[in-house]
N, C-alpha and C positions, 0 to 999 in steps of 0.2 A: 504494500500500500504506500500509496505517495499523499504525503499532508499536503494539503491545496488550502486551505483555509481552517476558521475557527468560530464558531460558535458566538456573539459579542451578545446578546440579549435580546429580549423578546422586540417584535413591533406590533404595535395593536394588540388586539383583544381574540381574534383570531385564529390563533397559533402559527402565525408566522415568525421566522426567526430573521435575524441581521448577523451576516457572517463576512467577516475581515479576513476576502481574500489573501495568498500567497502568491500569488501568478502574477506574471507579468503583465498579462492585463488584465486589468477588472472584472471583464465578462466572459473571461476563460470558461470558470468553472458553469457556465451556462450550456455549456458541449455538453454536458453529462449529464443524463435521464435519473441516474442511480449516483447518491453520494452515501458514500460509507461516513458512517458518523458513530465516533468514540474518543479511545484513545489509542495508543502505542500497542497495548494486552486484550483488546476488543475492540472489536467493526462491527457494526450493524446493520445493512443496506437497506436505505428508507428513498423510495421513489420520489422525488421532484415533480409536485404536481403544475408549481406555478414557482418563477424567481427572476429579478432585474434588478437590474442596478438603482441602487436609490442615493441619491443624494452626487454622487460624482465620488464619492470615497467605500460604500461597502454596497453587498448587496443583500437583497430581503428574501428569505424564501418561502413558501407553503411546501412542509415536506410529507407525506405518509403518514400519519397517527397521529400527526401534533397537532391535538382540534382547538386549542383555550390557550390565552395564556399566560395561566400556571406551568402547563405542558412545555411551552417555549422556552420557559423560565429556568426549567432543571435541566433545560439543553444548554445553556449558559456554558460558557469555558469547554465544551464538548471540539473536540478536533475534524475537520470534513478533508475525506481521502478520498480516493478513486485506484483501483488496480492499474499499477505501474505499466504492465503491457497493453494499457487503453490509453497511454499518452505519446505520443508522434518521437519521434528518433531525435536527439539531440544533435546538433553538429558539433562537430571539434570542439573542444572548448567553452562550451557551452552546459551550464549544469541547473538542476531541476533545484530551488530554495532547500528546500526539504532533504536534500541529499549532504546540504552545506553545513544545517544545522546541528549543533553537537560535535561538529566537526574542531579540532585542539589546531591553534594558530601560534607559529612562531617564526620568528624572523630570521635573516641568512646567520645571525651569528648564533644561533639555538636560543635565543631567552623568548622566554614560554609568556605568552599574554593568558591563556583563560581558552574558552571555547566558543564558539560561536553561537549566540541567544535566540540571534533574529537577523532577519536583513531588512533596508527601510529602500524604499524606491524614492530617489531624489527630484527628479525628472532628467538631471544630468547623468547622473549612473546610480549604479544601486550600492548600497554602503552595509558594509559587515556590522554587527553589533556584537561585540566581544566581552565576555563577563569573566575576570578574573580575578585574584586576590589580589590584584592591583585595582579593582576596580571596573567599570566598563569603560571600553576604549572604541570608538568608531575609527572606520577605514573603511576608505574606497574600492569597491570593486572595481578595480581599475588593472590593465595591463604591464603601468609602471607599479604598481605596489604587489598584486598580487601575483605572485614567483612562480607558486605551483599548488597546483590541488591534486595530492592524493586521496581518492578515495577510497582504498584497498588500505590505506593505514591511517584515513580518517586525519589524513596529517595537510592545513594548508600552512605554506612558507611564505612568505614576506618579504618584503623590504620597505620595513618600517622599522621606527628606532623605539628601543621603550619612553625617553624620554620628549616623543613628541605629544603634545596635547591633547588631552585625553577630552 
């Protein structure tokens, strides 16, 4: 399963939910009839009866079973996936959020920042969100900063300094 969004809280009275996409665009997750909804140890597949984008920043859905809402309400914080071989081929270099996150960040000389939280879409690029015992540190997904992404060791490199501005 691939994490595409999350769950932000109910809208209306109807059980419709508001979910803060992860995709690069907004209305990605509109492709997909079926979103798996839980967490990391449990998926649920709940049918997409009705969903659009509302406001220009997340979108609203009517999913499968959530009639009221209270219902919407305990979907709160809940994560929305979709199975990994239902999403289009990546090019070179190019990687899925969800594959980034958790992922340990450290720079050409080995000092270890923390792991990757989140990423934020800037509208100029999209930017790492790094949480470690230093703190959270933002960096750009950028060609000049970002060195290498392993993802067989869960390891991305840098060329970032620790003492740049957190």
């Amino acid at each position: 399963m691939v994490v595409m969004g999350k769950v932000v809280g109910a809208q209306g009275i109807q059980g419709w939910v508001k979910v803060q996409a992860f995709t690069e665009y907004l209305d990605s997750l509109l492709d997909y009839s079926t979103w798996y909804v839980g967490n990391e140890q449990s998926w649920r597949p709940l049918e997409v009866l009705e969903a659009n984008v509302h406001g220009g920043k997340v979108l609203i859905a009517k999913l499968q079973g959530i009639v009221d809402r209270t219902a919407a309400e305990k979907c709160k914080g809940l994560l929305i996936a979709v199975p990994r071989d239902s999403l289009p081929e990546q090019q070179e270099g190019e990687y899925y959020w969800s594959d980034l996150i958790g992922l340990s960040v450290e720079n050409l000389a080995g000092e270890k920042f923390g792991t990757v939280d989140s990423l934020l879409e800037t509208g100029a690029n999209d930017v790492l969100v790094v949480k470690g015992e230093g703190g959270e540190t933002l960096m750009p997904f950028i060609a000049s900063v970002i060195r290498q992404v392993d993802l067989q060791n869960k390891l991305i490199r840098v060329d970032w300094q620790a003492d740049y501005l957190k």
